[in-house]
C-alpha positions as CSV (number, residue, x, y, z in Angstrom):
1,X,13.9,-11.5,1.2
2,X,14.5,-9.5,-1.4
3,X,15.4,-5.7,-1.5
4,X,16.0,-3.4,0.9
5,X,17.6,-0.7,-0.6
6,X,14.4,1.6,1.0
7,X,14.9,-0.7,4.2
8,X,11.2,-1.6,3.3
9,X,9.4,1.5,4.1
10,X,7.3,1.2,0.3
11,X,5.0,-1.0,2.8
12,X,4.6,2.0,4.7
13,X,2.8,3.8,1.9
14,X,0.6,0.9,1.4
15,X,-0.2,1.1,5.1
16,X,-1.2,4.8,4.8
17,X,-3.8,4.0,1.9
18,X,-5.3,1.0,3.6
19,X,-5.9,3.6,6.3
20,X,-7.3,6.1,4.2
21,X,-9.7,3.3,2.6
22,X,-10.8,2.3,6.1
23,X,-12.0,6.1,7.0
24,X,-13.7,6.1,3.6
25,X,-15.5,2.8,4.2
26,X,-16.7,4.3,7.4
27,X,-17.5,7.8,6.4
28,X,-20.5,9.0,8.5
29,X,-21.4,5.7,8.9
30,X,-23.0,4.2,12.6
31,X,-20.2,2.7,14.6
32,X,-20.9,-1.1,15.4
33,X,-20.8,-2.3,18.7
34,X,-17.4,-3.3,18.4
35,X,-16.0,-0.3,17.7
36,X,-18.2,1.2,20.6
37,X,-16.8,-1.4,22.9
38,X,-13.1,-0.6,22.1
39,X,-13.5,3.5,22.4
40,X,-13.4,3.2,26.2
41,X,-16.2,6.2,26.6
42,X,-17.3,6.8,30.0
43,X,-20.5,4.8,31.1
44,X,-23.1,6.4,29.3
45,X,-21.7,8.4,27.0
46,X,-23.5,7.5,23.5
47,X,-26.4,7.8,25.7
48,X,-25.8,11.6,26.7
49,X,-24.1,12.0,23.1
50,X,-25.6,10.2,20.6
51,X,-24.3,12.4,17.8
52,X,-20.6,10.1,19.1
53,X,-22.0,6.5,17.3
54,X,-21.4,8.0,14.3
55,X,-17.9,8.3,12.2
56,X,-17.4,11.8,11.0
57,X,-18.7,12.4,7.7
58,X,-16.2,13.9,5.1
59,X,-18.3,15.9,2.5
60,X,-18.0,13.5,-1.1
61,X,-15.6,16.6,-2.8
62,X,-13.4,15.6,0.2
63,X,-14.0,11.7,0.0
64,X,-13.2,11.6,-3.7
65,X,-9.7,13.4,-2.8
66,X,-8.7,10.8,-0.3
67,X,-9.7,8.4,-3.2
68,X,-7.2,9.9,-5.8
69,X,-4.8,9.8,-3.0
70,X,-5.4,6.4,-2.5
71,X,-5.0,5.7,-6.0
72,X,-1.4,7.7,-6.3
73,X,-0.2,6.2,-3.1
74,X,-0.7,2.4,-4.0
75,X,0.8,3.6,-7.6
76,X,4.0,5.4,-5.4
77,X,3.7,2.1,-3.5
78,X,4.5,-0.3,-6.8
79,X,7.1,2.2,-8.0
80,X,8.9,2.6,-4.4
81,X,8.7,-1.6,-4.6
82,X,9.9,-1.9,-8.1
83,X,12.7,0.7,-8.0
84,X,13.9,-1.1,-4.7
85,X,14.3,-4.6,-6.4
86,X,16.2,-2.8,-8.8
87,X,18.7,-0.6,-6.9
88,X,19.0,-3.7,-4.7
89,X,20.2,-5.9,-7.9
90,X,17.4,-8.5,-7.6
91,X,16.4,-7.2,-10.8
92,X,17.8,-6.2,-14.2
93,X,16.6,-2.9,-15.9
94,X,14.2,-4.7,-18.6
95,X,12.9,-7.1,-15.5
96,X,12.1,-3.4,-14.0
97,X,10.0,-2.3,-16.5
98,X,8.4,-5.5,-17.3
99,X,7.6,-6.1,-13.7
100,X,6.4,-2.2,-12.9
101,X,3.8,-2.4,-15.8
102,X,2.4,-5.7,-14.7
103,X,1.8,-4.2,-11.4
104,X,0.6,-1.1,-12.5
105,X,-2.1,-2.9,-14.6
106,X,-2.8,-5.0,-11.2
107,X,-3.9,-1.5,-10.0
């Protein structure tokens, strides 16, 4: 495998905006009965709270943010990625650039 330099951790970043995407897919949106089944609630508990089948709903000023932030981390993301293959010698410095504006356009 190649790189290493960051000992891998740019997939870190990409694992914190898939996150954020998920709580923006589910924003205020009714939970499914899978998710129900898997928040081990006492017996029930949606029953005596039904306000609890629902996500919490982020006001849309505070969804957009967590879309910008999505945005900038899967752009940190590429450039963590890119900058690794080069610090780690598996690419040259025009292979760098030509590489990190292919991926950027990928975006």
């Amino acid at each position: 495998m190649s790189g290493g330099c960051f000992d891998y951790n740019q997939y870190k970043i990409g694992y914190i905006a898939d996150e954020i995407e998920n709580i923006i897919e589910r924003n205020g949106r009714e939970k499914t009965a899978e998710e129900i089944k898997h928040c081990f609630m006492p017996y029930n508990w949606y029953e005596e709270h039904p306000e609890e089948r629902f996500w919490y709903k982020y006001p849309e000023e505070v969804i957009n943010q967590f879309k910008i932030a999505v945005t900038m981390l899967r752009m940190s993301q590429v450039y963590a990625h890119r900058i690794d293959w080069l610090l780690s010698g598996d690419d040259g410095e025009q292979l760098f650039l030509k590489r990190l504006q292919e991926d950027l356009k990928k975006l």
